[in-house]
C-alpha positions as CSV (number, residue, x, y, z in Angstrom):
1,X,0.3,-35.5,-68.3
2,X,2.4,-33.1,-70.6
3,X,2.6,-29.5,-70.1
4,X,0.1,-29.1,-73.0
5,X,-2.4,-31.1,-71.7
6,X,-1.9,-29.6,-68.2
7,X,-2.8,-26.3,-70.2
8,X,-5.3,-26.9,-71.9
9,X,-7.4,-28.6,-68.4
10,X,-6.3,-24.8,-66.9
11,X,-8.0,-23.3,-69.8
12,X,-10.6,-25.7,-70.6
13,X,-12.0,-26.6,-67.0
14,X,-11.6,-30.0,-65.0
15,X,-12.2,-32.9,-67.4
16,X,-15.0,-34.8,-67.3
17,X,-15.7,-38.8,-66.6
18,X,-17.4,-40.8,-70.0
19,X,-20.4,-40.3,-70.1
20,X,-22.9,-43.1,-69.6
21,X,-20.1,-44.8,-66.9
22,X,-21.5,-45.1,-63.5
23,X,-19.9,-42.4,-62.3
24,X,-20.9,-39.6,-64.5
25,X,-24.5,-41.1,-64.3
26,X,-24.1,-40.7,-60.5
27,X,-22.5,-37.4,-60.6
28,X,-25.2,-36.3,-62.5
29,X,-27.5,-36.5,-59.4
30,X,-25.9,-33.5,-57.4
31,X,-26.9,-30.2,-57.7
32,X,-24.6,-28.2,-59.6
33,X,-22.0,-26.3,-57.2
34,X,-21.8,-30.1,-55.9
35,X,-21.3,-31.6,-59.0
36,X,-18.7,-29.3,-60.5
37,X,-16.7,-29.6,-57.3
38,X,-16.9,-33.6,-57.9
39,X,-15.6,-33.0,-61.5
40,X,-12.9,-31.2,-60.5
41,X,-12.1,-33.5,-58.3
42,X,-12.2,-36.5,-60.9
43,X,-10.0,-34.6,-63.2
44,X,-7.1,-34.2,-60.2
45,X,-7.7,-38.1,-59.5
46,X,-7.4,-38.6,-63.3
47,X,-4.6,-36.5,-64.0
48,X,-2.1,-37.8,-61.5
49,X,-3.1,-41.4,-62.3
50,X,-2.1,-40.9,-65.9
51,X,1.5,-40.1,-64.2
52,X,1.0,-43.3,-62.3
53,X,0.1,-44.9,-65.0
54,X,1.5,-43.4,-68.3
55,X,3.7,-40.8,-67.2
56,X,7.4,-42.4,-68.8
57,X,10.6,-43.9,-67.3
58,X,9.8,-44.4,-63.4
59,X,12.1,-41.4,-62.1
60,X,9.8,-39.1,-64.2
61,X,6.6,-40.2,-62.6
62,X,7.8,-39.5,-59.4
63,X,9.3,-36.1,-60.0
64,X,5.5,-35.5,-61.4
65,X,3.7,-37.1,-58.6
66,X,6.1,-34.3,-56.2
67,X,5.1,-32.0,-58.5
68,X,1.8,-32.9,-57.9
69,X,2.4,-32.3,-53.9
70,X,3.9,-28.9,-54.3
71,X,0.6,-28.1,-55.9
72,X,-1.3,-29.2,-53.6
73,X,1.1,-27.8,-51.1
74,X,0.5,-24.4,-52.7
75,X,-3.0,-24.7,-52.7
76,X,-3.6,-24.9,-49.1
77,X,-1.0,-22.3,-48.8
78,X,-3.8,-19.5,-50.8
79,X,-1.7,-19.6,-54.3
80,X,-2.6,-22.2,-56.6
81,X,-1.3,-22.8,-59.4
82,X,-3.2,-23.4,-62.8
83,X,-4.0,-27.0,-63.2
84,X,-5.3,-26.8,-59.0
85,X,-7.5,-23.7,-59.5
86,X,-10.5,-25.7,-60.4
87,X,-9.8,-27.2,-56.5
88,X,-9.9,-23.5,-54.9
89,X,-13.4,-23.4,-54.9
90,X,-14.3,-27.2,-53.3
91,X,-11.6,-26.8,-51.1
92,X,-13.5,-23.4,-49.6
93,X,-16.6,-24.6,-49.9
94,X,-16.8,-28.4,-48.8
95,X,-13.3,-28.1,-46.6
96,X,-11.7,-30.3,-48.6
97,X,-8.8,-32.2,-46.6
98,X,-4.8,-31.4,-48.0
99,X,-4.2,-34.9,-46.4
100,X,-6.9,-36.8,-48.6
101,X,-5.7,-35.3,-51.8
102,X,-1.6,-36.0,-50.8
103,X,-3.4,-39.9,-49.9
104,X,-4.5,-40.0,-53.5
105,X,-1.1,-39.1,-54.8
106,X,0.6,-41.9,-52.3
107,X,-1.5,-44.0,-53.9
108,X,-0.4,-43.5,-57.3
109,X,3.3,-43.6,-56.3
110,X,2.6,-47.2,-55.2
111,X,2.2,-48.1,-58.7
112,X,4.5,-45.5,-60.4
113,X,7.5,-46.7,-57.9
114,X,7.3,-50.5,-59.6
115,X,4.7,-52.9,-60.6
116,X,2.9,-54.0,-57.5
117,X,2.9,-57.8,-57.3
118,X,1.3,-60.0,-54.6
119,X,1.1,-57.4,-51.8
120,X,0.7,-58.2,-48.6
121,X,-3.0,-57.8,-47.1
122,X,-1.5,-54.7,-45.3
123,X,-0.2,-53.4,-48.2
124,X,-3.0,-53.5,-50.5
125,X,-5.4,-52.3,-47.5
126,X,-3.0,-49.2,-47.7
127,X,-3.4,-49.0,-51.7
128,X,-7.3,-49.4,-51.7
129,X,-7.5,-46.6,-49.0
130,X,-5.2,-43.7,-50.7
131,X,-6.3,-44.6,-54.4
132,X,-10.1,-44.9,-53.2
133,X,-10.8,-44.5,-49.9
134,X,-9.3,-40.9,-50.0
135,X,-11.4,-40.1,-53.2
136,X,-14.4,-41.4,-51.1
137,X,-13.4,-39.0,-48.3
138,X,-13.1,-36.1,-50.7
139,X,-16.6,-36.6,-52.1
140,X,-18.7,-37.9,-48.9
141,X,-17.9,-34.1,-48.1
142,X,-19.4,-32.8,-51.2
143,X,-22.3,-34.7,-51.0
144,X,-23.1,-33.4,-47.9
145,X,-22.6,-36.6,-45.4
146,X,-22.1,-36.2,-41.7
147,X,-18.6,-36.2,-40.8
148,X,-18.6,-39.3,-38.9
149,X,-20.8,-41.2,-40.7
150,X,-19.3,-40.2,-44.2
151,X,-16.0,-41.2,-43.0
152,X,-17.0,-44.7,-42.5
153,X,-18.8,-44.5,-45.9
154,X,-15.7,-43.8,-47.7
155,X,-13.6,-46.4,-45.5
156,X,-15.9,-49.2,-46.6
157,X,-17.0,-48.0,-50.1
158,X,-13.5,-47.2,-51.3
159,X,-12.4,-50.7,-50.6
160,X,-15.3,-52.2,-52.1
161,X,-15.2,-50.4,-55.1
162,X,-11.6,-50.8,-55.5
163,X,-11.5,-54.5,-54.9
164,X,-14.6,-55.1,-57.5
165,X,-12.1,-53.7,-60.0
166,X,-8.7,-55.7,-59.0
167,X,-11.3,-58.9,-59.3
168,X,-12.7,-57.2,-62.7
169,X,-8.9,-56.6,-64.0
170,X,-7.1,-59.0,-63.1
171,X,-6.1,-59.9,-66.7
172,X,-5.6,-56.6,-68.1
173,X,-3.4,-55.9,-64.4
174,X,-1.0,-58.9,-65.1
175,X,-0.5,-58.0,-68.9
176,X,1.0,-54.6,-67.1
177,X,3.7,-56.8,-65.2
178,X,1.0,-56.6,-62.0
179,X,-0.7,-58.4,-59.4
180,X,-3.2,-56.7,-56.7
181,X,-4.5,-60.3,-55.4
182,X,-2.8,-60.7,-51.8
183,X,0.2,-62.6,-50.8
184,X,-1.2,-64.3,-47.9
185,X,-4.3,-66.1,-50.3
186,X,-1.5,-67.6,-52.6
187,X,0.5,-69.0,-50.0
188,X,-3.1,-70.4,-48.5
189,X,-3.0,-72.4,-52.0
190,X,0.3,-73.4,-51.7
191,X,1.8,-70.9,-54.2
192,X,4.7,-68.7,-52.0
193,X,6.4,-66.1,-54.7
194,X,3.7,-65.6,-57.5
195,X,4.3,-64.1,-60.5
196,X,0.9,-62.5,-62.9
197,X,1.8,-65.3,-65.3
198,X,1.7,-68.5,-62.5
199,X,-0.9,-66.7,-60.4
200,X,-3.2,-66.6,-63.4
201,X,-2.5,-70.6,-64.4
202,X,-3.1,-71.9,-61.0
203,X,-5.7,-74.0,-61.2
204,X,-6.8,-72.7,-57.7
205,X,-6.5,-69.2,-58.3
206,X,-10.2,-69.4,-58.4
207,X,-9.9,-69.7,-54.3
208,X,-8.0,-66.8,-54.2
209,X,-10.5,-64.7,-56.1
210,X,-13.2,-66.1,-54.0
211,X,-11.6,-65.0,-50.9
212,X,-11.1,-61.3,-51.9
213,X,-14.7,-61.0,-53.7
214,X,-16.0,-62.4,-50.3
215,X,-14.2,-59.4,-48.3
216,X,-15.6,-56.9,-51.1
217,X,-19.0,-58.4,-50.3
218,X,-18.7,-57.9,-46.9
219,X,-17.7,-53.8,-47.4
220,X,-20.6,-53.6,-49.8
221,X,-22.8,-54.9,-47.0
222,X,-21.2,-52.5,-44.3
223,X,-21.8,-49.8,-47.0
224,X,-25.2,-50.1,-47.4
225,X,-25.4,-50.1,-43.6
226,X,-24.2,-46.8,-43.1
227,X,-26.3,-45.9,-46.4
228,X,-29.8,-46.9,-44.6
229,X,-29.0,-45.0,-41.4
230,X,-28.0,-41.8,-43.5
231,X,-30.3,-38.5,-45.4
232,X,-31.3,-39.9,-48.8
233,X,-30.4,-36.5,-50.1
234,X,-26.7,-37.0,-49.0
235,X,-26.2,-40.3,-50.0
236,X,-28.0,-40.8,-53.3
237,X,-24.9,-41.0,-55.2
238,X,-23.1,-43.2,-53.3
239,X,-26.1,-45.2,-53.5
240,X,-25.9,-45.5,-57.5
241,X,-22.3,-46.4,-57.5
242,X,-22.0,-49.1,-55.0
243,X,-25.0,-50.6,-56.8
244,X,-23.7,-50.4,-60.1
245,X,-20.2,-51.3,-58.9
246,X,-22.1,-54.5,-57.1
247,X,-23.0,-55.6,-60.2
248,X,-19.7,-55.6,-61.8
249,X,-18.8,-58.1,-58.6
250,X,-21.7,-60.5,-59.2
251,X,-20.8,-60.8,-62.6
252,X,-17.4,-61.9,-62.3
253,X,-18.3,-64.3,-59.3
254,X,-20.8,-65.5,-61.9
255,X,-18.4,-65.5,-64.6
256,X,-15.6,-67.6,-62.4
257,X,-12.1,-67.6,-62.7
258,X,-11.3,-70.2,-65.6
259,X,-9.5,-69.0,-68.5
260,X,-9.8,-67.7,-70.8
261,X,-12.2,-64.7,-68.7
262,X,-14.1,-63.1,-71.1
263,X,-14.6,-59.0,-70.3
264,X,-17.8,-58.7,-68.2
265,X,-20.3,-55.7,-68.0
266,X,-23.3,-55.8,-66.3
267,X,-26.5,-55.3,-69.0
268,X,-27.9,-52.1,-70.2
269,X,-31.4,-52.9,-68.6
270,X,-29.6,-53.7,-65.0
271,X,-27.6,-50.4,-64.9
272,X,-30.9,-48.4,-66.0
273,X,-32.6,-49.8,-63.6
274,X,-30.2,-49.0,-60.8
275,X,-30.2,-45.6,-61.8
276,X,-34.1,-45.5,-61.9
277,X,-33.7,-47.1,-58.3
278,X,-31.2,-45.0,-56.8
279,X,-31.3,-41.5,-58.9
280,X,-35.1,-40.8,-59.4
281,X,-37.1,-43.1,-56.9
């Protein structure tokens, strides 16, 4: 993010999500002090992915990304600087963890340090926990979830979620050099040092894909566990996004894993209806 941009967010307030996704439809649900503090919350998430993602020649996305810490740093420390401030006040409030926003950066790092190709299942259970889990832990407190309970939410939701989109992206990963699909499930197909190009020719890569959607299906089942067993009132937006995140899933398991994959979104009518579901009823 340039130092304009980082400005104007100071001046302007945290950025928010598109409205219609699933997230600002699920943000939507909280009452406000809950909601702002979720928002200002997405814009940190958002800001220092850009850096991941966008932020130049690899030695200046890492500078950022320590920027990023010393911010942090500073804002546990009682003097923020601007582009935290919006953070002071969820941080107070909701006791925000310093160790679940510096995850969230780690996480980003991962991808600004070099393209992440066929990590091992350790390593990308250590990516889907600091770029989602983490943001699950921040917000489970903001909604209001009991600490135990809410830390298992974000444990299982976070990896569901994030898995749903490395099956959703794969194409659009491997056009950026990368590859989140695990190293152990190619060499299961007989493919040892994959590349985004022969990982996404292999006629069996379909067997892959089915392997991680199958794990993803299994943390949306352990999330809806711990959903059932919590207050309705804490847990109605995590409700709406891992049923609207579900659907991406069963589309692309509908869609298989023959090229060329078209781009799936789940119907206007189905997400309306999980938001009647899960936000009014």
């Amino acid at each position: 993010m340039s130092a304009a941009a980082t400005t104007m967010q100071a001046e302007t307030g945290p950025a928010l999500p598109a409205a219609g996704s699933s997230f600002y439809t699920a943000m939507r649900l909280l009452p406000k002090e809950r909601r702002e503090a979720m928002y200002a919350v997405y814009a940190f998430c958002r800001s220092v992915d850009d850096v991941a993602d966008d932020g130049g020649p690899r030695d200046l996305r890492a500078a950022e990304l320590d920027s990023w810490r010393a911010d942090i740093d500073a804002l546990y420390a009682g003097h923020p600087t601007p582009r935290v401030r919006p953070l002071v006040e969820p941080v107070r409030r909701f006791g925000l963890k310093r160790d679940d926003f510096i995850a969230v950066i780690d996480g980003m790092a991962m991808d600004a340090a070099e393209d992440i190709v066929a990590p091992t299942e350790a390593t990308l259970d250590l990516y889907c926990d600091r770029v989602a889990s983490a943001v699950g832990r921040l917000s489970v407190r903001i909604f209001g979830m009991p600490e135990e309970a809410g830390i298992r939410l974000a444990w299982h939701q976070g990896r569901a979620l994030q898995l749903t989109n490395i099956l959703r992206d794969i194409d659009e990963d491997a056009e950026r050099g990368r590859l989140y699909l695990p190293m152990e499930k190619f060499h299961k197909i007989g493919l040892m040092n994959p590349t985004p190009e022969t990982a996404l020719a292999h006629p069996r890569l379909g067997e892959v894909c089915e392997a991680v959607a199958a794990e993803a299906q299994e943390h949306y089942r352990q999330t809806w566990a711990i959903i059932d067993r919590s207050p309705r009132r804490a847990t109605k937006a995590a409700r709406l996004m891992a049923a609207a995140y579900k659907l991406y899933l069963d589309a692309v398991v509908r869609r298989g894993w023959t090229a060329p994959r078209a781009r799936v979104k789940p119907g206007k009518l189905s997400l309306l209806l999980v938001a009647l579901r899960h936000g009014i009823v």
